[in-house]
Biopython code that builds the backbone (N, CA, C, O; Angstrom):
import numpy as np
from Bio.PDB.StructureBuilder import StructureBuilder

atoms = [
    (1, "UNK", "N", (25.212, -33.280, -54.339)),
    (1, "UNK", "CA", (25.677, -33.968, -53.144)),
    (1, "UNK", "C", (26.788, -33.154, -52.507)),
    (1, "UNK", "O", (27.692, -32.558, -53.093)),
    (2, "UNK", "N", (26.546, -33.240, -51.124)),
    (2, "UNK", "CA", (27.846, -32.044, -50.310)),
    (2, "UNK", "C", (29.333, -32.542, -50.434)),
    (2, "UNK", "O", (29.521, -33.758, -50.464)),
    (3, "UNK", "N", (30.121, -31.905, -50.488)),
    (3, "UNK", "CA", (31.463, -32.330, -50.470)),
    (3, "UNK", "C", (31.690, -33.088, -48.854)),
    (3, "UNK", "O", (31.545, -32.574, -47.745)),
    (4, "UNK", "N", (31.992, -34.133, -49.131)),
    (4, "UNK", "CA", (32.338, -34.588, -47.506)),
    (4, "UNK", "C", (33.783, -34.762, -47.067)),
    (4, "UNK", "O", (34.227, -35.088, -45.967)),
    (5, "UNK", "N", (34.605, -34.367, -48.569)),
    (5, "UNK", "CA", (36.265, -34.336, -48.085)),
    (5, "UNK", "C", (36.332, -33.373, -47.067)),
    (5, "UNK", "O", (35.595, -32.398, -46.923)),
    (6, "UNK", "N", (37.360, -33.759, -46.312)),
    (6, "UNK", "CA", (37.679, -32.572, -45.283)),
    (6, "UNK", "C", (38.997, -31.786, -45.441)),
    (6, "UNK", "O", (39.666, -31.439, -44.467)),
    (7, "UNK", "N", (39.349, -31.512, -46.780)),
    (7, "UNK", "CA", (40.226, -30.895, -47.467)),
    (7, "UNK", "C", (39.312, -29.410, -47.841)),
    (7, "UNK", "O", (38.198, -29.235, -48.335)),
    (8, "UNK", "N", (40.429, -28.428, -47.321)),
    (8, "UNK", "CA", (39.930, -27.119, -47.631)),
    (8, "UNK", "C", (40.903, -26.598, -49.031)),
    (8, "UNK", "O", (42.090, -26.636, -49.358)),
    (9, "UNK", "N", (39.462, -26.048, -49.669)),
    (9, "UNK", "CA", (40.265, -25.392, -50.791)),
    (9, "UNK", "C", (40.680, -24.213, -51.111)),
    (9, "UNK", "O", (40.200, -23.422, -50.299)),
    (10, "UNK", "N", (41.369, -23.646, -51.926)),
    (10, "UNK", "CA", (42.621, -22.196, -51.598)),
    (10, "UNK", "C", (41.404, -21.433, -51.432)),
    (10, "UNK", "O", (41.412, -21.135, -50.237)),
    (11, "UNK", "N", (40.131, -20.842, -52.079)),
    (11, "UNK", "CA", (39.456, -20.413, -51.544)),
    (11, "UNK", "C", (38.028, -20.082, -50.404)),
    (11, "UNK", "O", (36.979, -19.455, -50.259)),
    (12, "UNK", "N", (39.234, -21.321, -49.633)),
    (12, "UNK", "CA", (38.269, -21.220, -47.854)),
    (12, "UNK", "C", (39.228, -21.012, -46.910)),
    (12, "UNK", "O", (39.035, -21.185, -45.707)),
    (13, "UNK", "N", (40.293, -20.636, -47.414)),
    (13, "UNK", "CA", (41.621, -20.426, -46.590)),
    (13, "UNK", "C", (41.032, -18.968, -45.667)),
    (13, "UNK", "O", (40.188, -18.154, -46.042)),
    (14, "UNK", "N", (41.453, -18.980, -44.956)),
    (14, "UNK", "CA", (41.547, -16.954, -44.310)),
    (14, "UNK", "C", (42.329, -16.080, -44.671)),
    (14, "UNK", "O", (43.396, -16.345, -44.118)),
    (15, "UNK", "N", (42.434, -15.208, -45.259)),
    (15, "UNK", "CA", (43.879, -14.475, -45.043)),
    (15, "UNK", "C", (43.604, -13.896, -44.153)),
    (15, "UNK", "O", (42.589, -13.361, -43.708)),
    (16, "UNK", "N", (45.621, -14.147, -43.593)),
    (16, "UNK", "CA", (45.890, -13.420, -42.350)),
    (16, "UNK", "C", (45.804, -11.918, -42.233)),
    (16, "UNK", "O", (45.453, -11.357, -41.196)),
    (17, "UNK", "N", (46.163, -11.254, -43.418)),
    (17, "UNK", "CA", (46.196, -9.633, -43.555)),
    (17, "UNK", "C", (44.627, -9.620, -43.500)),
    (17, "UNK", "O", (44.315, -8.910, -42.544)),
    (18, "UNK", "N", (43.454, -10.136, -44.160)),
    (18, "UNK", "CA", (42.294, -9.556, -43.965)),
    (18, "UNK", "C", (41.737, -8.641, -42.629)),
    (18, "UNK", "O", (42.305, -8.711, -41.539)),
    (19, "UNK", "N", (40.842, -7.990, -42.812)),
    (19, "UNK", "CA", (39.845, -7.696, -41.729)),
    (19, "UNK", "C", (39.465, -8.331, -41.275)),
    (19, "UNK", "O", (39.173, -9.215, -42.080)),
    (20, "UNK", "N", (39.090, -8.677, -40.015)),
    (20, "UNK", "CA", (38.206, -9.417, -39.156)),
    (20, "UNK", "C", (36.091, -9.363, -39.809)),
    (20, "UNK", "O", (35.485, -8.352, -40.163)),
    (21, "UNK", "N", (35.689, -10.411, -39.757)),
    (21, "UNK", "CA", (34.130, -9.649, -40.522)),
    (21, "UNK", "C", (33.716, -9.172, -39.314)),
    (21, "UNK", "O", (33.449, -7.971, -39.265)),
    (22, "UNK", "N", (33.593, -9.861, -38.284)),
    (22, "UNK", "CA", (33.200, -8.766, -36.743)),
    (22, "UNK", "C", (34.057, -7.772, -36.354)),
    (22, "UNK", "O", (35.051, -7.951, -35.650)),
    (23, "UNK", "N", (33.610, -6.512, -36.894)),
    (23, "UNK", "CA", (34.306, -5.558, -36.515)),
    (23, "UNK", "C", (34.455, -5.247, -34.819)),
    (23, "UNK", "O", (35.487, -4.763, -34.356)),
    (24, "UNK", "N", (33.419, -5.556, -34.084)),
    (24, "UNK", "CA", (33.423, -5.121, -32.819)),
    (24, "UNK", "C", (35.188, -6.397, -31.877)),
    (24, "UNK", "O", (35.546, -7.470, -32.363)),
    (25, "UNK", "N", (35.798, -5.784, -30.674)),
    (25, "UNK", "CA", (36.052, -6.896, -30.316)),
    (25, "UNK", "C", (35.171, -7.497, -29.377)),
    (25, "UNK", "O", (33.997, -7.128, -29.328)),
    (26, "UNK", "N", (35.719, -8.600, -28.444)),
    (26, "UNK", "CA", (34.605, -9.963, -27.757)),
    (26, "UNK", "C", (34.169, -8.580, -26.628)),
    (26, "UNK", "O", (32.958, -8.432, -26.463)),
    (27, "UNK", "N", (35.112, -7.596, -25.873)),
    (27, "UNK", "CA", (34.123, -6.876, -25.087)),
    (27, "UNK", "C", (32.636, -6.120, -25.183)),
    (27, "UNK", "O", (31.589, -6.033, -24.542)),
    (28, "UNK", "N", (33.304, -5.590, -26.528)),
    (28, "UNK", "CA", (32.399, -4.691, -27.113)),
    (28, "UNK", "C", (31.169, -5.670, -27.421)),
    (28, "UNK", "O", (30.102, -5.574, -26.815)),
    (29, "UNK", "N", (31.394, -6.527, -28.319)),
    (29, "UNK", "CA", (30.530, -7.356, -28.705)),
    (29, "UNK", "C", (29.164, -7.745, -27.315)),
    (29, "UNK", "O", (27.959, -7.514, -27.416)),
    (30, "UNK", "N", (29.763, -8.261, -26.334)),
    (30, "UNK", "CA", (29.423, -8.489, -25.497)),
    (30, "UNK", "C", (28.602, -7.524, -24.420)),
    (30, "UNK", "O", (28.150, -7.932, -23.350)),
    (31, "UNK", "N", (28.547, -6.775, -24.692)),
    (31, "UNK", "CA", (28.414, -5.133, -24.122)),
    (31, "UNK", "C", (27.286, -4.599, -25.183)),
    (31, "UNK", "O", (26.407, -3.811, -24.835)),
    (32, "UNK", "N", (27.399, -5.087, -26.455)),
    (32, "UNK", "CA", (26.047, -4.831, -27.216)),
    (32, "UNK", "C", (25.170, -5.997, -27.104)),
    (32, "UNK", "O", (24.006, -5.643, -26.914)),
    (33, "UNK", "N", (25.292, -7.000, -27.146)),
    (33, "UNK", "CA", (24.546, -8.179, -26.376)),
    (33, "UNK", "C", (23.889, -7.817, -25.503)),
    (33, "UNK", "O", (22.724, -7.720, -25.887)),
    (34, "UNK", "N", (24.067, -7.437, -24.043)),
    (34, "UNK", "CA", (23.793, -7.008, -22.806)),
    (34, "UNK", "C", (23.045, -6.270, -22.994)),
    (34, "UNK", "O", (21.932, -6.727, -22.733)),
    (35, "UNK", "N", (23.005, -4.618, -23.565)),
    (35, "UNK", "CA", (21.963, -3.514, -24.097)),
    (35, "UNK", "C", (20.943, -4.039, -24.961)),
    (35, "UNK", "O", (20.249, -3.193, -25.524)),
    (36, "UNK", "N", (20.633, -5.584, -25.254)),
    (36, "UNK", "CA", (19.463, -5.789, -25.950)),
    (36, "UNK", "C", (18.481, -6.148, -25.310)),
    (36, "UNK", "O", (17.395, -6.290, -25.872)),
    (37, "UNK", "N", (18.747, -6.500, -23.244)),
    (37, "UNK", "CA", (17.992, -7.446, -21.889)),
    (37, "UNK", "C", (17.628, -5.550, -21.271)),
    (37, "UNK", "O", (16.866, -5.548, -20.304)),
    (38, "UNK", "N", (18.018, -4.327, -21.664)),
    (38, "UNK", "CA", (17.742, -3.393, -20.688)),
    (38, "UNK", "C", (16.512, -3.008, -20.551)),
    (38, "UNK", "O", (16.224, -2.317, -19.573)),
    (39, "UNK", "N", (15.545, -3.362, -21.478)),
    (39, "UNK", "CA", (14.177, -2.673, -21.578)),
    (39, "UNK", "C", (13.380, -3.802, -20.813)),
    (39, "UNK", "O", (12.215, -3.701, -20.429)),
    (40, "UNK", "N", (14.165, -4.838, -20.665)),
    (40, "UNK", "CA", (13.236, -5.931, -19.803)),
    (40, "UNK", "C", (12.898, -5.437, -18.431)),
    (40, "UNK", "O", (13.676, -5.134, -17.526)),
    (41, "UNK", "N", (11.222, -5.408, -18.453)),
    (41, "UNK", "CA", (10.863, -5.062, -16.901)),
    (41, "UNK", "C", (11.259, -6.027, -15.941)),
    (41, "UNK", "O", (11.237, -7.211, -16.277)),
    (42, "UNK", "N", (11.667, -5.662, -14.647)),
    (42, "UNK", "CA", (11.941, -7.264, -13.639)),
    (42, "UNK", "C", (11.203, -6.804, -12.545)),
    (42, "UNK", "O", (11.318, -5.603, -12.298)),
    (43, "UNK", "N", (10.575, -7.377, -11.932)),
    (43, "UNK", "CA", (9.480, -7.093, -10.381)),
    (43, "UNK", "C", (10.910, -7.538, -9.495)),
    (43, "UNK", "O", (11.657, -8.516, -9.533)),
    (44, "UNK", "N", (10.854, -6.043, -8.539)),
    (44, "UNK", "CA", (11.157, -6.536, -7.466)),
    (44, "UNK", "C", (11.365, -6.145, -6.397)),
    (44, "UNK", "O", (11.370, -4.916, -6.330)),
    (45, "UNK", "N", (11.577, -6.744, -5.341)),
    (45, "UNK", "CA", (10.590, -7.313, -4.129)),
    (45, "UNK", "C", (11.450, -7.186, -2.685)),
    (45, "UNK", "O", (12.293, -8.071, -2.537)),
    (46, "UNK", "N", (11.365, -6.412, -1.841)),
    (46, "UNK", "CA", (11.764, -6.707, -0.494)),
    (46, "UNK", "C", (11.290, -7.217, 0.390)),
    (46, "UNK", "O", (10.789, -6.325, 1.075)),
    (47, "UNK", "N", (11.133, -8.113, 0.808)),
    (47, "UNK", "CA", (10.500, -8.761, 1.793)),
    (47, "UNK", "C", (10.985, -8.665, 3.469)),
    (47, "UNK", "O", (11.783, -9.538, 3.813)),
    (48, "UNK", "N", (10.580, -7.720, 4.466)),
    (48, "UNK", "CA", (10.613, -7.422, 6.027)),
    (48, "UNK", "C", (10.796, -8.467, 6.842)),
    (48, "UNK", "O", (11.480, -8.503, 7.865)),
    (49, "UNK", "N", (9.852, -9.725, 6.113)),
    (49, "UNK", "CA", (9.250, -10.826, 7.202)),
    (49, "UNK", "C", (8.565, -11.653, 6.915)),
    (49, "UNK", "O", (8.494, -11.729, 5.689)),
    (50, "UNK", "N", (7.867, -12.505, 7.509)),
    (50, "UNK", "CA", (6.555, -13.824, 7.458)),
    (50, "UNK", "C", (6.068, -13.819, 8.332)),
    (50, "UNK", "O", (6.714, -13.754, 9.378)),
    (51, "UNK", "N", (4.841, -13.879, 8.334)),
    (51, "UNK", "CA", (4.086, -14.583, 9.736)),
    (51, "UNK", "C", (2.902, -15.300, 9.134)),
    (51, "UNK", "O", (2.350, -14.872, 8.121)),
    (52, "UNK", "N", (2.480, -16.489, 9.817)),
    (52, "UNK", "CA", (1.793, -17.254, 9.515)),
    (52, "UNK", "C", (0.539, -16.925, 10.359)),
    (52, "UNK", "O", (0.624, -16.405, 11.472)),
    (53, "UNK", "N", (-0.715, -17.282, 9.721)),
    (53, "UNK", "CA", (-1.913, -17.258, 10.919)),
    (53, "UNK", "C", (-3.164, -17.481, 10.433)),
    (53, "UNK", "O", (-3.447, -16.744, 9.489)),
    (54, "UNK", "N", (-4.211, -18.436, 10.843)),
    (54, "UNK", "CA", (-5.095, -18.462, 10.025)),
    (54, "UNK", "C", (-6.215, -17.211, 9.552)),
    (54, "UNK", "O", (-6.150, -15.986, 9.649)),
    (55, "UNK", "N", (-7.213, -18.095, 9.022)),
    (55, "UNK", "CA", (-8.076, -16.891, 8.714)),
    (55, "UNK", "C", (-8.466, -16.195, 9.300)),
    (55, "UNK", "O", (-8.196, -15.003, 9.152)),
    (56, "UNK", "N", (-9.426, -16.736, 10.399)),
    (56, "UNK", "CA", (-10.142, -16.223, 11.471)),
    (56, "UNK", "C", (-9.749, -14.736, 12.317)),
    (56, "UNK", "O", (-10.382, -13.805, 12.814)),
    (57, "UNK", "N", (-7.729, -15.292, 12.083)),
    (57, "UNK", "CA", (-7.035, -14.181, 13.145)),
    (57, "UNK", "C", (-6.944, -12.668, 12.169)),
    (57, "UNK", "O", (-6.972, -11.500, 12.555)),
    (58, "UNK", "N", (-6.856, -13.084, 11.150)),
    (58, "UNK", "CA", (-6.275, -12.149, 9.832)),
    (58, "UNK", "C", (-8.203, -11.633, 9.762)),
    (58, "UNK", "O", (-8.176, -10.572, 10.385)),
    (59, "UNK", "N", (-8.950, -11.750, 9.550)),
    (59, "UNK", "CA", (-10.530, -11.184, 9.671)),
    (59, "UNK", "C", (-10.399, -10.388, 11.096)),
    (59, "UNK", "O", (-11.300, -9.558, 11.213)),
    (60, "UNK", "N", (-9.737, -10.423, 11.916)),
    (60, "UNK", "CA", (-10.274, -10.022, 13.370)),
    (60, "UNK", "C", (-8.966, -8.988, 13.551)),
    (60, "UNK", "O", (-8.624, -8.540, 14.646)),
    (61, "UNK", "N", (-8.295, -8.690, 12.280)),
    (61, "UNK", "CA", (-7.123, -7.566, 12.572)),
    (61, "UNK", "C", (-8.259, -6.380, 12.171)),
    (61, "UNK", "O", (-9.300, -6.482, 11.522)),
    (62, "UNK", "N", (-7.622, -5.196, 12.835)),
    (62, "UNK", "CA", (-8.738, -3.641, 12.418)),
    (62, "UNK", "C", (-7.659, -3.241, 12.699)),
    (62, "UNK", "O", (-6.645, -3.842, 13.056)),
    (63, "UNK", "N", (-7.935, -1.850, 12.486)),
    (63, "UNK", "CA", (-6.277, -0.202, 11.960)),
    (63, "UNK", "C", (-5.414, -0.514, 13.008)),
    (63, "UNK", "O", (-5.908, -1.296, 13.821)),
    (64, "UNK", "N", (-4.093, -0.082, 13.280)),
    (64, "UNK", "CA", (-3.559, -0.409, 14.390)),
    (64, "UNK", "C", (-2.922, -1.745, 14.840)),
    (64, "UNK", "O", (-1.980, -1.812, 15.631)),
    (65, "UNK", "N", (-3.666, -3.039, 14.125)),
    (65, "UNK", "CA", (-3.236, -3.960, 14.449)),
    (65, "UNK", "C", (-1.334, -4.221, 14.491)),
    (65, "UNK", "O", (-0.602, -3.459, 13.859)),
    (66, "UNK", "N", (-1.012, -4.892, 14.969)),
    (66, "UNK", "CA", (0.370, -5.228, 14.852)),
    (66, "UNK", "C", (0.743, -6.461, 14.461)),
    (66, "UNK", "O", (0.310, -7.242, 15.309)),
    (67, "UNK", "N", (1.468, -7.185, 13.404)),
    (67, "UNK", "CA", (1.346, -8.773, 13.105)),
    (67, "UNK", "C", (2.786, -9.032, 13.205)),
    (67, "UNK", "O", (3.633, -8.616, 12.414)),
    (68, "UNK", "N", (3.011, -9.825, 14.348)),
    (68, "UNK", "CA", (4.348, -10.156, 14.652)),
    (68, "UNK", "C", (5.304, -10.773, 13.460)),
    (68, "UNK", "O", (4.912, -11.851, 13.014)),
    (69, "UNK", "N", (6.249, -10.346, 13.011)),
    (69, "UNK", "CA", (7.143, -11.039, 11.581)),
    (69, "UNK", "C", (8.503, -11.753, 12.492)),
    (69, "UNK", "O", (9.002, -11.590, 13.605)),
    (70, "UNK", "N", (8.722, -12.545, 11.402)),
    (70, "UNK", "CA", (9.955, -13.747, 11.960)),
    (70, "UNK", "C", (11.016, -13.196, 11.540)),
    (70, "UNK", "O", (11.766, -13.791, 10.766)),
    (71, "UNK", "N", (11.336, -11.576, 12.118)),
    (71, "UNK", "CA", (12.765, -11.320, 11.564)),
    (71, "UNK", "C", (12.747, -9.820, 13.103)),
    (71, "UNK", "O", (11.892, -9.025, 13.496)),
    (72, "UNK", "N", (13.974, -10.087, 13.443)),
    (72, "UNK", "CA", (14.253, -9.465, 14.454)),
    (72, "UNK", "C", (14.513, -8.039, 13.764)),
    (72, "UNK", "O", (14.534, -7.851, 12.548)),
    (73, "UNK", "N", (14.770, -6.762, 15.068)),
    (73, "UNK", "CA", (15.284, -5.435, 14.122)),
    (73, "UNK", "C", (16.936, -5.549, 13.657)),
    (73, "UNK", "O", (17.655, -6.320, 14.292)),
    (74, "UNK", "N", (17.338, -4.982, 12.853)),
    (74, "UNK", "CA", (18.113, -5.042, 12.451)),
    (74, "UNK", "C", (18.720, -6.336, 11.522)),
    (74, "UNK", "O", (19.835, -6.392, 11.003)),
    (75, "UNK", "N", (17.621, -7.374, 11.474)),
    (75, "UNK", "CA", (18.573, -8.639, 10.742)),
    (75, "UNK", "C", (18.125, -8.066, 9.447)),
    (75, "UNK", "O", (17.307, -7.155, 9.314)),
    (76, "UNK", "N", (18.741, -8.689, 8.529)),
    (76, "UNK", "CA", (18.428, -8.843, 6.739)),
    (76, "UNK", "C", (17.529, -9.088, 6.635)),
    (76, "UNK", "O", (16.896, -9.882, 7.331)),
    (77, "UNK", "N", (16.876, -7.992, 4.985)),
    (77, "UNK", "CA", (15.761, -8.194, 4.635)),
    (77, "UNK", "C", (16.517, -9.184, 2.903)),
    (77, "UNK", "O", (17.591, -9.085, 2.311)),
    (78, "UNK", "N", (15.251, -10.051, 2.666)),
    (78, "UNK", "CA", (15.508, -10.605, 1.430)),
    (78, "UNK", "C", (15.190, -10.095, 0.229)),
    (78, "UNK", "O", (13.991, -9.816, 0.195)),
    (79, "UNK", "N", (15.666, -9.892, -0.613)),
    (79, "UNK", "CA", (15.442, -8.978, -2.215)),
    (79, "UNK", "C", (14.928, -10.452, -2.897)),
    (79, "UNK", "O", (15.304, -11.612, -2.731)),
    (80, "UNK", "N", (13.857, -9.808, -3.768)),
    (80, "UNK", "CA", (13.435, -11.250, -4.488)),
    (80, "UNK", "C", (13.054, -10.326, -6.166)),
    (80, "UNK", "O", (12.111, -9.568, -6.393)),
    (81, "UNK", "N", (14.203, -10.768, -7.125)),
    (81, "UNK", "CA", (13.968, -10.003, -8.422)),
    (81, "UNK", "C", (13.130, -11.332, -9.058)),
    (81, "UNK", "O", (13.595, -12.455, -8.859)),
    (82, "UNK", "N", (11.741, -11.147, -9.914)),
    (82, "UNK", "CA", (11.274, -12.250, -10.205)),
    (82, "UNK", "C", (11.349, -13.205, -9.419)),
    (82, "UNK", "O", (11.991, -14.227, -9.660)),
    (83, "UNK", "N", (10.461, -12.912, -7.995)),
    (83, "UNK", "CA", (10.003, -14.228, -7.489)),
    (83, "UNK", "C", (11.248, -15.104, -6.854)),
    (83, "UNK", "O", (11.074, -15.774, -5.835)),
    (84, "UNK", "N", (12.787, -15.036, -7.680)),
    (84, "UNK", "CA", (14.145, -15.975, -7.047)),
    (84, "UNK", "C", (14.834, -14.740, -6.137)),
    (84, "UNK", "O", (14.970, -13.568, -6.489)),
    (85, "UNK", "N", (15.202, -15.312, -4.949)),
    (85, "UNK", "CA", (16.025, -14.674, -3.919)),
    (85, "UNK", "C", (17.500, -14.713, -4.906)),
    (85, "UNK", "O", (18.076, -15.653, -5.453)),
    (86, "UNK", "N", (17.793, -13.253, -4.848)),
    (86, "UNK", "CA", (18.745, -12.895, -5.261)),
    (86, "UNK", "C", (20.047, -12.095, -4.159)),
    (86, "UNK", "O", (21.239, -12.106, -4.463)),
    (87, "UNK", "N", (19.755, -11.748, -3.475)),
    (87, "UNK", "CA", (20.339, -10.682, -2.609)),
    (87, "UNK", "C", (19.743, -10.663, -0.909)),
    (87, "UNK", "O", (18.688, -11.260, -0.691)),
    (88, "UNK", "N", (20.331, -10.087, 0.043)),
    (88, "UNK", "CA", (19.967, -9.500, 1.172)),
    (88, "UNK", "C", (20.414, -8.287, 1.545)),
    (88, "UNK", "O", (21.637, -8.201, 1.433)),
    (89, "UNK", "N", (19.926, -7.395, 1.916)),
    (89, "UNK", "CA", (20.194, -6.324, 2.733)),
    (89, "UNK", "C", (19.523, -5.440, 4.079)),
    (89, "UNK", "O", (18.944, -5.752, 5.119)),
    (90, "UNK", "N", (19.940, -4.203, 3.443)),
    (90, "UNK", "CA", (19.464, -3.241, 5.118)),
    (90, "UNK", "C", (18.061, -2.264, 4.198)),
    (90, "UNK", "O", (18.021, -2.037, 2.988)),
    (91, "UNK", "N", (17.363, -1.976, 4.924)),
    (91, "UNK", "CA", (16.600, -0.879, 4.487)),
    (91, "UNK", "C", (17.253, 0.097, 5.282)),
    (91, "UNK", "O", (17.693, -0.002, 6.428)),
    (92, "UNK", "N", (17.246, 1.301, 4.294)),
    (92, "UNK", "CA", (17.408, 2.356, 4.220)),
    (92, "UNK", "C", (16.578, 3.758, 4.206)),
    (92, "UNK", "O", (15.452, 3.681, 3.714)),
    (93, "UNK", "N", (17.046, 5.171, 4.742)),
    (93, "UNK", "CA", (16.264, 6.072, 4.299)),
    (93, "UNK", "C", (16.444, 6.925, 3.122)),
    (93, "UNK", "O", (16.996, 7.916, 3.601)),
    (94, "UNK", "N", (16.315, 7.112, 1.956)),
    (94, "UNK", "CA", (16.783, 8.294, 1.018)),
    (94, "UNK", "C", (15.630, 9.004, 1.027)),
    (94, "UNK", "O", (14.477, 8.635, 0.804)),
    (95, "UNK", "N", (16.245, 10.475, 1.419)),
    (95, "UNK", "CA", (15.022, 11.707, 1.761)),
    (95, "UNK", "C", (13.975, 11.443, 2.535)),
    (95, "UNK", "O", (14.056, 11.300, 3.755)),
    (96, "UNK", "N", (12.707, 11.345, 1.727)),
    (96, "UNK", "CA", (11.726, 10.821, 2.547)),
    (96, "UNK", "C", (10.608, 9.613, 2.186)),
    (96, "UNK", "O", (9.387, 9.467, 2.235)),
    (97, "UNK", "N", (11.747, 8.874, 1.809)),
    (97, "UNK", "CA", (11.316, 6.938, 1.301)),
    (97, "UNK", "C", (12.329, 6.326, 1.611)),
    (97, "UNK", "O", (13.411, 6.749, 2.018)),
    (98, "UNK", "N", (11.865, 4.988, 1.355)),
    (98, "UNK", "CA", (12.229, 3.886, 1.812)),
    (98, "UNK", "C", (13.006, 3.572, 1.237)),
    (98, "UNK", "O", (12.506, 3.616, 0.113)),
    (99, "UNK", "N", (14.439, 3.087, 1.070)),
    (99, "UNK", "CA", (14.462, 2.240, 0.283)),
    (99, "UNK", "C", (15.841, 0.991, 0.620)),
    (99, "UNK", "O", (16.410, 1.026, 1.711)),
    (100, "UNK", "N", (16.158, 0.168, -0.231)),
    (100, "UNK", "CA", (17.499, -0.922, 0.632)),
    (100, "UNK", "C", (18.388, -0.688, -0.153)),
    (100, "UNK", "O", (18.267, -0.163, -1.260)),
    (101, "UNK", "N", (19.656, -1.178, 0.526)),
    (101, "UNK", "CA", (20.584, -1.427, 0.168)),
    (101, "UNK", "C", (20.986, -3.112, 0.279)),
    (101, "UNK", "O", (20.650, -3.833, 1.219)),
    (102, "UNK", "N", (21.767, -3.534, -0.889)),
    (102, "UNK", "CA", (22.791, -4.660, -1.112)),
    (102, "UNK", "C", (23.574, -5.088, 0.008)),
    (102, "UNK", "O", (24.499, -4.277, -0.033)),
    (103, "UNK", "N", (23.787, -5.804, 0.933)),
    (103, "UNK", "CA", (24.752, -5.888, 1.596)),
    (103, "UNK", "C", (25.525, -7.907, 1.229)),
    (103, "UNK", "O", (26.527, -8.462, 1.680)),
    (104, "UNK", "N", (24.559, -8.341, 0.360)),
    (104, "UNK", "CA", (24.893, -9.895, -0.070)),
    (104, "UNK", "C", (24.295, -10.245, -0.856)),
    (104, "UNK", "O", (23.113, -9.903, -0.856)),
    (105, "UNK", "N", (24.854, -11.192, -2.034)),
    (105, "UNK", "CA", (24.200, -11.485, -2.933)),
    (105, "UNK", "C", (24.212, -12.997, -2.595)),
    (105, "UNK", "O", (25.089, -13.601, -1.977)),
    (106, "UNK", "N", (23.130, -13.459, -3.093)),
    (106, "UNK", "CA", (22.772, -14.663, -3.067)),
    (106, "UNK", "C", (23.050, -15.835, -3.829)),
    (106, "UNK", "O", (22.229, -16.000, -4.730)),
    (107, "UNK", "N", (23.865, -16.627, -3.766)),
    (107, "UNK", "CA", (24.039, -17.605, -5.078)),
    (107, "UNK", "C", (22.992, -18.569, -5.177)),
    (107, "UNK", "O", (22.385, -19.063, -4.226)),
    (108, "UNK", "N", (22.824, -18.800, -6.366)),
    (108, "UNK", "CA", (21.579, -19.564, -7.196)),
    (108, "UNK", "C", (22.053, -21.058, -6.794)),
    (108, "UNK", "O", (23.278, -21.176, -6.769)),
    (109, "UNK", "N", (21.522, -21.897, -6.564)),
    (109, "UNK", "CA", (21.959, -23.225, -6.731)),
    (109, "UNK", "C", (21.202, -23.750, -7.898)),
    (109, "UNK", "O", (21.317, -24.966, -8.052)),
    (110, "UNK", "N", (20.358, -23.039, -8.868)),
    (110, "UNK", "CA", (19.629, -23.463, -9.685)),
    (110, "UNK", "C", (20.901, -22.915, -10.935)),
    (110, "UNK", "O", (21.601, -21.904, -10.865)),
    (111, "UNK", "N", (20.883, -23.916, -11.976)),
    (111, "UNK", "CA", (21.831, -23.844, -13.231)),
    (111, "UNK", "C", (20.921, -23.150, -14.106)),
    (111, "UNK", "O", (21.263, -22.869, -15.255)),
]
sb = StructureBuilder()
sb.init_structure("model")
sb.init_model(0)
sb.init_chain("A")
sb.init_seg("    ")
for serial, (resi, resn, name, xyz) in enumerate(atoms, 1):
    if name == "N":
        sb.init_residue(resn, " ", resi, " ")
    sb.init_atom(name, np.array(xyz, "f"), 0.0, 1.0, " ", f" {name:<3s}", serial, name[0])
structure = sb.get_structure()
């Protein structure tokens, strides 16, 4: 049967001179935590625009077509890491691709 006194005995005490058994401190610790999520792949996603339209119109596009999007030049594009809006920014040029930059991050209202 477990002891249910809540009296500690001389040997469950701590000593103060001991070593710590976690050698790392809470940064470090925390920092090897983190390096165990890096190999995780994440999709993700810039999105230009939306446009809505039925089928009919989307069958009757050929090369050239143009499909009007609900975002003017220059406004924010939305970053979507896994599917949740995380961020907005600018697209960018590096060399000769595409690519964005951060200009806002997005707060989650999801806990």
């Amino acid at each position: 049967m477990p002891d249910t006194d809540n009296n500690l005995g001389l040997n469950e005490i701590a000593d103060p001179n001991a070593e710590p058994e976690n050698p790392y401190t809470i940064g470090e610790a925390m920092a090897a935590d983190v390096t165990a999520i890096y190999d995780i792949p994440v999709q993700i996603s810039a999105v230009l625009g939306r446009s809505s339209m039925k089928v009919s119109q989307l069958l009757k596009l050929g090369r050239g077509a143009v499909v009007e999007l609900d975002r003017k030049v220059g406004e924010a594009i939305d970053i979507y890491v896994n599917n949740r809006l995380v961020a907005r920014g600018e697209v960018v040029v590096v060399e000769d691709r595409l690519g964005i930059t951060m200009t806002e991050i997005v707060k989650s209202d999801q806990g």
